[in-house]
PAZAPA-4460 file (N, C-alpha, C; in steps of 0.05 Angstrom, whole numbers, plus 32768, in hexadecimal, padded with zeros to 4 digits):
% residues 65
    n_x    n_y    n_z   ca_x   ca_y   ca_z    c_x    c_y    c_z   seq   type   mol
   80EC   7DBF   7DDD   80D2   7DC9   7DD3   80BC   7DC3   7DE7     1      X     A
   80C0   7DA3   7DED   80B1   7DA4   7E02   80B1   7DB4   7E1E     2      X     A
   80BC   7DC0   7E23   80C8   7DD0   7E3E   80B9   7DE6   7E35     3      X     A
   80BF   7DFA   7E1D   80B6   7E0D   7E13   8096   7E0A   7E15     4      X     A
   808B   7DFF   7E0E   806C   7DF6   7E0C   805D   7DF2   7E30     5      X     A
   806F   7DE3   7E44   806D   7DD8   7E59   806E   7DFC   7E66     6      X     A
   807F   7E13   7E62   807D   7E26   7E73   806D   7E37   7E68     7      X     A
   806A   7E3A   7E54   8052   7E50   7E44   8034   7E40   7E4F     8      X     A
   802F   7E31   7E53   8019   7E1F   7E63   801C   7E28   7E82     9      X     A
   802F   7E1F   7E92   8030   7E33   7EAF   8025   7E4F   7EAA    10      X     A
   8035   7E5A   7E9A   803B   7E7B   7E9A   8017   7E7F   7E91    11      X     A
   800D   7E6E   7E80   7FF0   7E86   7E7C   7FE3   7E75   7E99    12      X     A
   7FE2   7E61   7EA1   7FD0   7E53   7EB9   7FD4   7E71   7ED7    13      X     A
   7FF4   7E7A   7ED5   7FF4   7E84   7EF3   7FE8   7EA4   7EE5    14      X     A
   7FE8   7EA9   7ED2   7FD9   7EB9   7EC1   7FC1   7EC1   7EC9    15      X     A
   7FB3   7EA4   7EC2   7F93   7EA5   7ECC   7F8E   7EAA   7EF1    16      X     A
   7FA3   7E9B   7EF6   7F9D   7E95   7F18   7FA3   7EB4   7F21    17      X     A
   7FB6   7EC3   7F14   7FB6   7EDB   7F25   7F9B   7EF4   7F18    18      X     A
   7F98   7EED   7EFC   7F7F   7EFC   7F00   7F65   7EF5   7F14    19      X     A
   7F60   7ED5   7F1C   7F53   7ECE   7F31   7F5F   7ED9   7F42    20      X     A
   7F6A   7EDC   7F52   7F75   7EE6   7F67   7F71   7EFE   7F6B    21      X     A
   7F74   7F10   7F54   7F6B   7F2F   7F52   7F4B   7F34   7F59    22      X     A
   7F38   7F1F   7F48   7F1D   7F24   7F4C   7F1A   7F23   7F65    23      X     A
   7F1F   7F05   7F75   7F1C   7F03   7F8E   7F1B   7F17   7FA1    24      X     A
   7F3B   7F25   7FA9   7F3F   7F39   7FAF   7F32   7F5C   7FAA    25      X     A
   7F28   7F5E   7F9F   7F16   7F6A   7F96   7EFA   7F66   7F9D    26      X     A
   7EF2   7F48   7F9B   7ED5   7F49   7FAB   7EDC   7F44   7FC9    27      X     A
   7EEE   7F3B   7FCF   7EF8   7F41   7FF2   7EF1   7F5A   7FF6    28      X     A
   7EFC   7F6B   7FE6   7F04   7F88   7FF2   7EE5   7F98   7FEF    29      X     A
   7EDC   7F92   7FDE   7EBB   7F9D   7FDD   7EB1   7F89   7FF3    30      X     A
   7EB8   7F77   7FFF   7EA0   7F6F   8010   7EAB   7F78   8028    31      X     A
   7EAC   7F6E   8045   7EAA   7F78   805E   7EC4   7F7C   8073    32      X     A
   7EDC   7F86   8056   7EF2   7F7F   806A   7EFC   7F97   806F    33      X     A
   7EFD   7F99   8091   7F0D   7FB1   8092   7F24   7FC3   808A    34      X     A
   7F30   7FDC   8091   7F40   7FE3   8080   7F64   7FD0   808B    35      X     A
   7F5D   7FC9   80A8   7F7F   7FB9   80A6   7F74   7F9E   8098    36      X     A
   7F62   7F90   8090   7F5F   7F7A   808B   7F6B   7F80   806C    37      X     A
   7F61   7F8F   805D   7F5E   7FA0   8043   7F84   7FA1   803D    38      X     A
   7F91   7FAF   8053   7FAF   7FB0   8053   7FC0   7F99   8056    39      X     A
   7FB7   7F84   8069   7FBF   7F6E   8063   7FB9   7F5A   804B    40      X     A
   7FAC   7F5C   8040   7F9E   7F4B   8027   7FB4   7F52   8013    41      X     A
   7FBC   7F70   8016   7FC4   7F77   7FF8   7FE3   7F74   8004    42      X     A
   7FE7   7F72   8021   8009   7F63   8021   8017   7F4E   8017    43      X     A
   7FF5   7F3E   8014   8001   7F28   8014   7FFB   7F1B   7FF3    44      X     A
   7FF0   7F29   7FEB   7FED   7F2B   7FD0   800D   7F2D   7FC8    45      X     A
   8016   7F4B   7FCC   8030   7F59   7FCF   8048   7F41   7FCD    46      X     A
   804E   7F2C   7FE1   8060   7F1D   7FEC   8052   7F05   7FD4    47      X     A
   803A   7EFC   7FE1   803D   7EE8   7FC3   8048   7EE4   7FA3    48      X     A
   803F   7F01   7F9F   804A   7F15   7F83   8064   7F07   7F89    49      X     A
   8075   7F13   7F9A   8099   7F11   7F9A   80A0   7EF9   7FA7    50      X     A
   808E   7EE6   7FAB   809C   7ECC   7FB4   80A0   7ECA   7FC4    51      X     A
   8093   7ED5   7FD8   809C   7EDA   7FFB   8097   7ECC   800B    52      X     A
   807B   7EC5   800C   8068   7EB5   8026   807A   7EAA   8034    53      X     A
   8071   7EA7   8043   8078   7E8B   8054   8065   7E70   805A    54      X     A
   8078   7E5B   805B   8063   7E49   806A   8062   7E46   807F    55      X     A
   8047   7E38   808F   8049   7E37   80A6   805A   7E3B   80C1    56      X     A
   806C   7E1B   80B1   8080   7E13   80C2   8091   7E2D   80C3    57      X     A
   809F   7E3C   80B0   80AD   7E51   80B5   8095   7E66   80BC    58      X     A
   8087   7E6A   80C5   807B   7E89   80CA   8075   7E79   80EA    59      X     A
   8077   7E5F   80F5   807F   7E58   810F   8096   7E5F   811E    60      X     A
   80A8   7E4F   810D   80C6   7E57   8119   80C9   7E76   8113    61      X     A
   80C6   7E85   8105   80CC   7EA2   8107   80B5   7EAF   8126    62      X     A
   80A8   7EA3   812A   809D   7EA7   8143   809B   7E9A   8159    63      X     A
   80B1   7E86   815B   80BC   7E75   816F   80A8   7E6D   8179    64      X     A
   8095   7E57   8168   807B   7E47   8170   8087   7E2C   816C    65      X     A
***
């Protein structure tokens, strides 16, 4: 029960955070960003969505830094 209660709590929090995330993106896009800035924003929106990112450390080694 407690588990049940503990993810319906996640589930509305990442809820809220992605409607923040929408506004944000949105006032990004009305303010001064060009159109590849504009295309990257919403990639990465895109990959976040599906769990993609990377961290650092791997977006180094995938570019042998």
């Amino acid at each position: 029960m407690a588990e049940t209660i503990f993810q319906k709590q996640v589930l509305s929090k990442l809820g809220r955070m992605e409607k923040n995330i929408s506004c944000i993106m949105e006032y990004l896009e009305d303010s001064r960003l060009t159109a590849e800035e504009k295309k990257l924003l919403q990639e990465s929106h895109k990959h976040e969505k599906e769990g993609k990112l990377l961290s650092s450390q791997d977006l180094n080694k995938k570019l042998g830094l």
